[in-house]
C-alpha positions in Angstrom: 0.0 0.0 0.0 1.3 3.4 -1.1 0.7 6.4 1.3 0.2 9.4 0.1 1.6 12.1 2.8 -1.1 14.8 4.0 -0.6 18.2 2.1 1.1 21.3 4.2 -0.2 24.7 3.4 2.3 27.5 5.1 1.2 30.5 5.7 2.9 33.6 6.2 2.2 36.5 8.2 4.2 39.7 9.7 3.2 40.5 13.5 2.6 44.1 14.9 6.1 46.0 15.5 8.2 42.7 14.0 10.4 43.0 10.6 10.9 39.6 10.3 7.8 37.5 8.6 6.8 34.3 10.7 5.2 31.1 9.6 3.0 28.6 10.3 2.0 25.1 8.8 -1.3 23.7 8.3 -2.4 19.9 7.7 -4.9 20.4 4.2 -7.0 17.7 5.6 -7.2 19.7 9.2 -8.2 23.0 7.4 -10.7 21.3 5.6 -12.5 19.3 8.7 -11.8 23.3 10.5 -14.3 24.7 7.7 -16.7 22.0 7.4 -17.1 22.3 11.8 -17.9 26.2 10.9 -19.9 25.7 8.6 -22.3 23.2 10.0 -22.0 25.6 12.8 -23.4 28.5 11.4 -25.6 26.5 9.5 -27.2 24.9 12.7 -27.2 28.4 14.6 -29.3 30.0 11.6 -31.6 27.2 11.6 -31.8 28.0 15.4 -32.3 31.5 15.4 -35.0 31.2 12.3 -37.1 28.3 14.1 -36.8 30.0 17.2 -37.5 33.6 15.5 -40.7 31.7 13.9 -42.3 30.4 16.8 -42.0 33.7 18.7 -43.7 35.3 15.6 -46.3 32.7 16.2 -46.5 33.8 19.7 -46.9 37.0 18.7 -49.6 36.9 16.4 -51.6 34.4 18.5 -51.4 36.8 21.5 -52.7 39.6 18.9 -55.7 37.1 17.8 -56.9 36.2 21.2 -56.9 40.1 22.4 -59.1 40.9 18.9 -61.4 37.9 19.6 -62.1 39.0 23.6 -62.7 43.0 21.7 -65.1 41.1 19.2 -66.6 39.9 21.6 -67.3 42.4 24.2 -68.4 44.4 20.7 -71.1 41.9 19.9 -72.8 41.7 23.3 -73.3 45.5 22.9 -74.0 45.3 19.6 -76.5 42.5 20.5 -78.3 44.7 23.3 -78.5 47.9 20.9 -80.1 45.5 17.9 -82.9 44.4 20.3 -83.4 47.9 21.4 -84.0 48.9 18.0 -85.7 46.2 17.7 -88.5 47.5 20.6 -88.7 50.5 19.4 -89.9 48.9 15.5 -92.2 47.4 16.9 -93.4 50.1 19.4 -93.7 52.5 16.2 -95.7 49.6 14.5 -98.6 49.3 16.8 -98.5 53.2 16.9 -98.9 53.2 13.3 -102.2 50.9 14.0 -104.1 53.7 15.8 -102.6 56.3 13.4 -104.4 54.6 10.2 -107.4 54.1 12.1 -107.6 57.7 12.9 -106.4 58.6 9.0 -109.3 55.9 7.9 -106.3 53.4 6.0 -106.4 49.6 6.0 -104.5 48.2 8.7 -100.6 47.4 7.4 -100.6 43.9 6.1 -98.2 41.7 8.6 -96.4 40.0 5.6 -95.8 43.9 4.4 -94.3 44.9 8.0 -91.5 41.8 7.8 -89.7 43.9 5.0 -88.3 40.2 3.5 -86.0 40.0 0.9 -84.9 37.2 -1.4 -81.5 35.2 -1.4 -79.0 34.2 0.9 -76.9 37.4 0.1 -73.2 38.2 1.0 -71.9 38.9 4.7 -69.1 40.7 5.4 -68.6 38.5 8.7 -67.5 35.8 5.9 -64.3 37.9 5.1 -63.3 37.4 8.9 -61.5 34.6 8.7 -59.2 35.1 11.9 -62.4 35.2 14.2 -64.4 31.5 15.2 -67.0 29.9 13.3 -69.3 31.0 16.2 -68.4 35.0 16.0 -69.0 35.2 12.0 -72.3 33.4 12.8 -73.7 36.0 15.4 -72.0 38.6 13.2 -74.0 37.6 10.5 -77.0 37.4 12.2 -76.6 40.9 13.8 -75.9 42.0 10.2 -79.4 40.6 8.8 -81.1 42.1 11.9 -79.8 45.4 11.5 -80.3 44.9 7.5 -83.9 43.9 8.3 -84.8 47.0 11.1 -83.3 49.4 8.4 -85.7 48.1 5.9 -88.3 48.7 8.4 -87.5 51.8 9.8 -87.7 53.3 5.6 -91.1 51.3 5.1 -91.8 53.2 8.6 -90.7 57.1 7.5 -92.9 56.0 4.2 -96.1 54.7 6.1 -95.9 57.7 8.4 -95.6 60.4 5.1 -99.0 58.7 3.7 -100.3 58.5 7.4 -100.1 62.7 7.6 -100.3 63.2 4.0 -104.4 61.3 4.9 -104.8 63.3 8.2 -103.9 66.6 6.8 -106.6 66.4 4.7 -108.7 65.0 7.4 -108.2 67.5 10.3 -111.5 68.2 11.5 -112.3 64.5 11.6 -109.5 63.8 13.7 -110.5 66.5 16.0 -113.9 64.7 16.3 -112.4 61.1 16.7 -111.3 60.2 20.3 -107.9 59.6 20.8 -106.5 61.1 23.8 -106.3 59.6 27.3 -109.1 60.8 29.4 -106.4 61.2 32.6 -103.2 62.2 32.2 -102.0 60.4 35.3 -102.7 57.2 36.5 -103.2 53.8 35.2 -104.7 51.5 33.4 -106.5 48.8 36.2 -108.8 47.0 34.4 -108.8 46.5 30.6 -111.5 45.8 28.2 -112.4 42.1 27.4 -113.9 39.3 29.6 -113.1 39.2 33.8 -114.2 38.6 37.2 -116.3 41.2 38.3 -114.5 42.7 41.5 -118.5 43.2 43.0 -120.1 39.8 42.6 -117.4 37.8 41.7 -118.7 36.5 38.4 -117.3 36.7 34.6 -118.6 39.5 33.1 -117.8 41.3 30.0 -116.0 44.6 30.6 -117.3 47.1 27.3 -114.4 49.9 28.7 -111.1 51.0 30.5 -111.2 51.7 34.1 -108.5 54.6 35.3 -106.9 54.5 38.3 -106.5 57.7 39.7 -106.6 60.2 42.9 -109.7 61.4 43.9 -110.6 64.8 42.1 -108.2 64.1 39.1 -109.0 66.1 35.7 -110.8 64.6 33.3 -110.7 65.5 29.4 -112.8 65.3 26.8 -110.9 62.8 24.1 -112.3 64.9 21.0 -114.5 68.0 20.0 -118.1 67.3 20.5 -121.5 67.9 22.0 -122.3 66.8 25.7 -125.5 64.9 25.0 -125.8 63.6 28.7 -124.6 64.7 32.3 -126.1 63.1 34.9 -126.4 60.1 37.5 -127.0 56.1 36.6 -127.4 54.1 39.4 -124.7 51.7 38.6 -121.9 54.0 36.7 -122.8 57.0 39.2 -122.0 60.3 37.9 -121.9 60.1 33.8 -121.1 62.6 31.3 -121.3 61.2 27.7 -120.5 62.8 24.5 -121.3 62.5 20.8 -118.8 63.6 18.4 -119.9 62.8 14.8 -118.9 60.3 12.7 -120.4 57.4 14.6 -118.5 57.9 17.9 -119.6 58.7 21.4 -118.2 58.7 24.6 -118.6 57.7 27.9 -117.1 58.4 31.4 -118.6 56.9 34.0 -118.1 56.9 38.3 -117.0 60.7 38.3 -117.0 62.6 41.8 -117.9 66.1 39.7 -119.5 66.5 36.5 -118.1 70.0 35.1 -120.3 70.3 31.9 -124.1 70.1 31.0 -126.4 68.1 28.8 -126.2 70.6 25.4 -123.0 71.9 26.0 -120.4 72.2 22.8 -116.3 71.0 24.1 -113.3 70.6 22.5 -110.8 68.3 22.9 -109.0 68.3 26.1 -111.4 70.3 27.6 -112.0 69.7 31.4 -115.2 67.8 32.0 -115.3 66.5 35.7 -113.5 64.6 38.0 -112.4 61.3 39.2 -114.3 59.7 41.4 -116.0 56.4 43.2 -119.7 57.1 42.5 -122.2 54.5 41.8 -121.0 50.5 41.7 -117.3 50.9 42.4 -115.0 49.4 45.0 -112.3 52.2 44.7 -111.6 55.5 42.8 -111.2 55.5 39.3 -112.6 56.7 35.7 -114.5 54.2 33.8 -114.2 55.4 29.7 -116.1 53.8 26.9 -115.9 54.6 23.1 -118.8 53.5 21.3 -118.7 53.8 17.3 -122.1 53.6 15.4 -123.6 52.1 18.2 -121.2 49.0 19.9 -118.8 49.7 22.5 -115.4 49.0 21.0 -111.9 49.1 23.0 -111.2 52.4 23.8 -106.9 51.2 23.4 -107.8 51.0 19.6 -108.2 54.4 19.8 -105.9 55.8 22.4 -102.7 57.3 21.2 -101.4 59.4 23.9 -99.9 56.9 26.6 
């Protein structure tokens, strides 16, 4: 076997405040393993700081996803409570509209008109949200087609209440003749009108009114313009005014303490007529108020529009 003897590389060099050059000798085979050590050195240190430099990148931006998911959050619980408080208020301004068309003599808004719906599945912008849950684009979604949907309503609203005046405007002596305000401006509503147990005897009667309940001596208004065609005592209602206003309509306010007008008289609306009271059958003080129109008692809440 022939050996072949290792290559010496000499280097040369002159040190720092020396004139004569110095040497040194170098195996070729030991350079060589020298560079390769470095080399996988650095190699392994870059893949080091990279991976390592990746993960806390990771960290990073999974720390930044959690703190925008807890925000998105908290945003759609508000969100959530200011939907359904629009969503009240819709429906408030619907039944509203109810007595408003009856006053302005237009067909009741059809139900199917009111739910505004729309074809198609449409396009959310919750589905561009890719960094939040499956659970946060839903409700996101959701309170995107409610607000969609109480938008629609509240235009088919501003539209409805345009015709509504647009009617009354030309109407405005028959509104003034049709009741609609609350005979008592204070108080409350204690028994409604509709089938109950009669507080007297105890029995299921038919209730054709609204009973008030008030302080003794409490106002009470004339709901439209109109001629007083009675003012006097019944022996069950007590003291009773009743008036007729035209159109079909008359009303009646029944267990007064004071009647303030007489049989004859011409009032307008919100005129002073007597005051509460506890005449006749009746267990505590209170305004009994009927609306008839052409001749049956109807409920008076149809007609109501000041609460």
């Amino acid at each position: 076997m022939i050996r072949i003897p290792d290559r010496i590389l000499t280097f040369l060099y002159l040190p720092e405040g020396s004139n004569e050059p110095r040497t040194f000798r170098v195996r070729r085979n030991a350079l060589a393993a020298l560079a390769a050590v470095v080399t996988i050195s650095l190699g392994v240190s870059g893949w080091v700081v990279l991976h390592y430099s990746s993960r806390l990148m990771d960290a990073y931006t999974v720390e930044a996803l959690e703190t925008q998911n807890s925000e998105l959050k908290s945003e759609l619980a508000a969100l959530g409570t200011e939907v359904e408080t629009l969503r009240r208020q819709v429906a408030q301004n619907f039944d509203f509209q109810k007595k408003a068309r009856i006053l302005a003599n237009m067909d009741e808004l059809d139900e199917d008109v009111a739910q505004v719906g729309v074809g198609g599945t449409g396009f959310s912008s919750a589905q561009l949200l890719t960094s939040v849950g499956p659970e946060e684009r839903a409700r996101l979604a959701e309170a995107r087609r409610d607000i969609d949907k109480l938008l629609r309503q509240a235009r088919l609203q501003k539209t409805d209440y345009e015709s509504i005046l647009g009617e009354l405007e030309g109407a405005n002596e028959k509104l003034r003749t049709t009741p609609s305000l609350r005979p008592v401006n204070v108080g409350f509503v204690s028994s409604r009108f509709g089938w109950r147990m009669d507080p007297m005897s105890g029995r299921r009667t038919m209730h054709r009114g609204l009973d008030f309940s008030a302080r003794l001596g409490t106002p009470v208004y004339a709901t439209a313009d109109g001629v007083v065609t009675f003012s006097g005592v019944w022996r069950t209602y007590g003291n009773v005014v009743e008036i007729s206003h035209g159109g079909g309509f008359v009303t009646r306010f029944a267990h007064m303490q004071r009647r303030l007008v007489q049989k004859g008289q011409r009032v307008t609306r919100g005129d002073v007529i007597g005051r509460v009271g506890s005449t006749g059958r009746s267990t505590f003080s209170h305004l009994h108020y009927e609306i008839e129109k052409d001749g049956e008692r109807v409920d008076p809440t149809r007609f109501v529009l000041a609460d």
